[in-house]
N, CA and C atoms as a LAMMPS dump frame, in Angstrom:
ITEM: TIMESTEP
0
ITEM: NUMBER OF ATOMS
252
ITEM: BOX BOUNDS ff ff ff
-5.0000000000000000e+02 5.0000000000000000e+02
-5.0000000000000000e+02 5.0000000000000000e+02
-5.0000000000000000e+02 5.0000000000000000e+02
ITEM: ATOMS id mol type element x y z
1 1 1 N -119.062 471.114 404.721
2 1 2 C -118.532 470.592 403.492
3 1 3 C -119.194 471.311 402.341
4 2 1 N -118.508 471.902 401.661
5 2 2 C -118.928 472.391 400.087
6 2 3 C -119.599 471.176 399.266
7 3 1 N -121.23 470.904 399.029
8 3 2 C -121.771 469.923 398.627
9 3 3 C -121.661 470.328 397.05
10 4 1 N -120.868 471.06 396.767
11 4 2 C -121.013 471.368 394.842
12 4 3 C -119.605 470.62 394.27
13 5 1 N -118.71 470.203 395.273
14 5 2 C -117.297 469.111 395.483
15 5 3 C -117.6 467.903 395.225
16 6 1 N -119.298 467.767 395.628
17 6 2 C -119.388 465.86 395.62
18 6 3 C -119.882 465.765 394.449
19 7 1 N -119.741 464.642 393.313
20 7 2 C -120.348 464.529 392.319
21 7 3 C -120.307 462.703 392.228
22 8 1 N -121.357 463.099 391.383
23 8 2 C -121.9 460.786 391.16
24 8 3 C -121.64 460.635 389.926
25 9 1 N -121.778 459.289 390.053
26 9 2 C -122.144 458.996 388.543
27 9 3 C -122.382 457.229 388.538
28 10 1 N -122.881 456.312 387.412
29 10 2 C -123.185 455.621 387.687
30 10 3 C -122.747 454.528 386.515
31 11 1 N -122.063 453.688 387.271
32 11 2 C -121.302 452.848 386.501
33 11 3 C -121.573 451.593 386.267
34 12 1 N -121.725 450.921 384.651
35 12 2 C -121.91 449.565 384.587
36 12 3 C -121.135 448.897 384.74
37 13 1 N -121.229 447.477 385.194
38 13 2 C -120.832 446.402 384.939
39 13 3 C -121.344 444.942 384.412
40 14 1 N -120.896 444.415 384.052
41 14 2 C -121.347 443.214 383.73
42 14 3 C -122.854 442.994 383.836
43 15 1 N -123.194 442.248 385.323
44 15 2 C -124.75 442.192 385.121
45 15 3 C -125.25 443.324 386.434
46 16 1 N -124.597 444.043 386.772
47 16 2 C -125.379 445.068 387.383
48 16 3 C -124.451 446.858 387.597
49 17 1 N -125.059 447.621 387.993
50 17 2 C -124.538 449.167 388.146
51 17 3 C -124.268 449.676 389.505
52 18 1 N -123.469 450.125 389.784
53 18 2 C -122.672 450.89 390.433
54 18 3 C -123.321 452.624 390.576
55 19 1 N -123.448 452.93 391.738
56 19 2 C -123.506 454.49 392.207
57 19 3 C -122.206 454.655 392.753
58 20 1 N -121.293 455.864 392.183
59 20 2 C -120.073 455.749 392.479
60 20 3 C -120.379 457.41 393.136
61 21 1 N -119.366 457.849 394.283
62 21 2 C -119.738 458.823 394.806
63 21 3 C -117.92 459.637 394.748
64 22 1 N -117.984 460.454 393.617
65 22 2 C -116.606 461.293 394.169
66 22 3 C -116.484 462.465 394.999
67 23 1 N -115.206 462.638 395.934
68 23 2 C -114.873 463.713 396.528
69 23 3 C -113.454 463.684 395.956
70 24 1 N -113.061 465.348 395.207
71 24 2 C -111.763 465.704 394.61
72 24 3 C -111.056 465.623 395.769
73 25 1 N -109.959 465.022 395.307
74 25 2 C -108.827 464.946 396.685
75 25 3 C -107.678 466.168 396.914
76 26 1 N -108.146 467.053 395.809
77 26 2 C -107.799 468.592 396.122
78 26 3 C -108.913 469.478 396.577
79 27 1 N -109.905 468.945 396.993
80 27 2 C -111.246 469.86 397.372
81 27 3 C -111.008 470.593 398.861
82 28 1 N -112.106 471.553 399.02
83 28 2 C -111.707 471.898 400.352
84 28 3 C -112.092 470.554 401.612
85 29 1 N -113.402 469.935 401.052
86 29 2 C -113.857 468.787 401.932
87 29 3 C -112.676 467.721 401.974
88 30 1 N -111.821 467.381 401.249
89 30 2 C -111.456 465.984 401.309
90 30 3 C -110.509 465.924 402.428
91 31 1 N -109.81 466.662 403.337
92 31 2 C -109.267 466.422 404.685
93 31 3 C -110.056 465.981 405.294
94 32 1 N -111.555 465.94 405.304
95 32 2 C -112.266 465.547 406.376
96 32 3 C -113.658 464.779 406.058
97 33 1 N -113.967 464.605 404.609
98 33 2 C -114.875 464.135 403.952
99 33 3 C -114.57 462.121 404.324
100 34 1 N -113.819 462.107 403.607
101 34 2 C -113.467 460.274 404.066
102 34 3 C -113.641 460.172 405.465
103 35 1 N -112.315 460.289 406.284
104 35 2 C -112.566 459.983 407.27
105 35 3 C -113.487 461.013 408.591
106 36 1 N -114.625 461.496 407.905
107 36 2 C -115.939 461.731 409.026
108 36 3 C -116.882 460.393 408.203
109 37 1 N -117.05 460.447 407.214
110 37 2 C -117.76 459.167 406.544
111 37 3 C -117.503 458.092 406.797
112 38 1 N -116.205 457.349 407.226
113 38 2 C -115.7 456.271 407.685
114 38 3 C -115.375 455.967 408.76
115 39 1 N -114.648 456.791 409.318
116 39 2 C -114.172 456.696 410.95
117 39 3 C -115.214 457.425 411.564
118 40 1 N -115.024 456.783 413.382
119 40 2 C -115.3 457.723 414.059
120 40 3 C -114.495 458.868 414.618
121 41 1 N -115.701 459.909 413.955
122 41 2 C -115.011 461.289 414.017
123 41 3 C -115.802 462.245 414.878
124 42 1 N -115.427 462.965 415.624
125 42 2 C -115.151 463.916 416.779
126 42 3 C -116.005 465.35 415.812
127 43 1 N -117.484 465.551 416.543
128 43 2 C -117.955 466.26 415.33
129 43 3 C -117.612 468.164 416.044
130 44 1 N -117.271 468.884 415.267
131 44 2 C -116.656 470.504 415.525
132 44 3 C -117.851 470.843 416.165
133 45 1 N -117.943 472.25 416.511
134 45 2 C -118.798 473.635 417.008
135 45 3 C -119.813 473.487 415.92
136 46 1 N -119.186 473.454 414.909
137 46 2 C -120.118 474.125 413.87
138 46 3 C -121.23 472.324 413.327
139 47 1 N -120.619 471.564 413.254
140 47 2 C -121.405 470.531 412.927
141 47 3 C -122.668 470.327 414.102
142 48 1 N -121.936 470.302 415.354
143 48 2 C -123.092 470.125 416.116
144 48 3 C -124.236 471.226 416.872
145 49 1 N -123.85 472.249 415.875
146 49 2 C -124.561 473.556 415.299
147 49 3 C -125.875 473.015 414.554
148 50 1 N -125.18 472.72 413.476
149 50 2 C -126.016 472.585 412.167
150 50 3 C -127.067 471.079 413.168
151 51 1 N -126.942 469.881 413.446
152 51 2 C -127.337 468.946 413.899
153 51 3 C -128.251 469.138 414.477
154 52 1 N -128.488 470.048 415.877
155 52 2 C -129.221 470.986 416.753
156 52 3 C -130.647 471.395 415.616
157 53 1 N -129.446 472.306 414.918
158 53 2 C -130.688 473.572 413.988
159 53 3 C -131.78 472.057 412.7
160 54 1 N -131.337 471.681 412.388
161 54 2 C -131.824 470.498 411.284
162 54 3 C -132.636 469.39 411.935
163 55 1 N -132.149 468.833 413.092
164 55 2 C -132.581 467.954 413.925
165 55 3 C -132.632 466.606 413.453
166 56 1 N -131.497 466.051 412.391
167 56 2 C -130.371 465.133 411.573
168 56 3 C -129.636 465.45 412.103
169 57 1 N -128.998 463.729 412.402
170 57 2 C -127.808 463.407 412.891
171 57 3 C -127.194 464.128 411.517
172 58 1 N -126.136 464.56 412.105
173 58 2 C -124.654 464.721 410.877
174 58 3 C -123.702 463.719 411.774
175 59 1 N -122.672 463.914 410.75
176 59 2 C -121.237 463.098 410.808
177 59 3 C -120.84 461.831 410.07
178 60 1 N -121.047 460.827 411.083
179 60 2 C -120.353 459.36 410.475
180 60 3 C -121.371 458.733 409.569
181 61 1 N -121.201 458.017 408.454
182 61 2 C -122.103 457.47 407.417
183 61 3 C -122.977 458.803 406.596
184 62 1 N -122.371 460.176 406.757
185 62 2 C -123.123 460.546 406.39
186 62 3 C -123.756 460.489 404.666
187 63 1 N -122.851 459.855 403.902
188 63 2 C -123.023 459.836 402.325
189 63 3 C -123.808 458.559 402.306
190 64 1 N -124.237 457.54 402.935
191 64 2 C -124.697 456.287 403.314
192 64 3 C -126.26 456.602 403.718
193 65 1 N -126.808 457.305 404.601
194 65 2 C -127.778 458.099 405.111
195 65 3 C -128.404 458.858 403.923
196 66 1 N -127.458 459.829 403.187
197 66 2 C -127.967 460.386 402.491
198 66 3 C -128.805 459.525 400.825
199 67 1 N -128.124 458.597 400.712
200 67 2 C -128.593 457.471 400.082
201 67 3 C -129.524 456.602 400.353
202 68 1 N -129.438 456.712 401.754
203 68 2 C -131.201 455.286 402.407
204 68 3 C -132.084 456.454 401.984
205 69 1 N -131.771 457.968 402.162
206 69 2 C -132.994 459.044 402.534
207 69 3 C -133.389 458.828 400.924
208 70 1 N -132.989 458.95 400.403
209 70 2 C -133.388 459.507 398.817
210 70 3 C -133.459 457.813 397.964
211 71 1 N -133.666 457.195 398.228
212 71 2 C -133.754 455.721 397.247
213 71 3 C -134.458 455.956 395.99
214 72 1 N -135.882 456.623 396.03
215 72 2 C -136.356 456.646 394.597
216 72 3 C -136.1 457.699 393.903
217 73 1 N -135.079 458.771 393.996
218 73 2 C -134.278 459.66 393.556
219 73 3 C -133.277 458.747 392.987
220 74 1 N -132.651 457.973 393.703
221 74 2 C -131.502 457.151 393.014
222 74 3 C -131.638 456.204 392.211
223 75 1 N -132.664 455.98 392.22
224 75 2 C -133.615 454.858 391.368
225 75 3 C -133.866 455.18 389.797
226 76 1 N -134.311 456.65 390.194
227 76 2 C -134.871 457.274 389.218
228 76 3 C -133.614 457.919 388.194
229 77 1 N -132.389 457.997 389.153
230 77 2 C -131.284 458.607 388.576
231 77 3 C -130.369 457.38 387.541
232 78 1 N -130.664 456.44 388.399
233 78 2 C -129.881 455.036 387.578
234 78 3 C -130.924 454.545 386.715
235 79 1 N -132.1 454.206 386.326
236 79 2 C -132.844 454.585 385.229
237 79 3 C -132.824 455.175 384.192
238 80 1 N -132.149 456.35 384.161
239 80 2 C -132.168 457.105 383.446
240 80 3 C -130.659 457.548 382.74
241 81 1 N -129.902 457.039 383.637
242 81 2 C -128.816 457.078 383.227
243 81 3 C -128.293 455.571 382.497
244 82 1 N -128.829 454.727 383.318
245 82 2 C -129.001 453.068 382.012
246 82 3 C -130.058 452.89 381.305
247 83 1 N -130.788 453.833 380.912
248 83 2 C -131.862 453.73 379.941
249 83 3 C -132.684 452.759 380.066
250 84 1 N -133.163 452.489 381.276
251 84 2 C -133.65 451.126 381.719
252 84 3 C -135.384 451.652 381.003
């Protein structure tokens, strides 16, 4: 997946904020970005390439994962973006 496709941003509401995560639905990822993130999906040559070489799971939940990994990055990002 082309990771320069995904972009955030972080949205208020009422009494709390939102991490909103887009993938363009003309991108090269978005045939396969949702549903490897949601469904179970059948991972290629090349994913269970990369999986091997990294020694991280890839595939399902992966935008979910990438969010438990980094919490005080996201912390620090919604902070700063609500001027907390």
């Amino acid at each position: 997946m082309c990771t320069t496709e995904v972009s955030n941003k972080t949205v208020e509401h009422k009494k709390s904020f939102a991490a909103v995560v887009y993938i363009p639905s003309n991108g090269q990822s978005s045939q396969y970005a949702i549903p490897m993130h949601e469904n179970q999906y059948h991972l290629g040559p090349k994913s269970l390439d990369k999986q091997r070489k990294v020694g991280k799971q890839v595939g399902r939940k992966f935008i979910t994962r990438a969010m438990d990994g980094h919490m005080d990055d996201i912390r620090g990002i919604i902070q700063r973006e609500a001027k907390i």
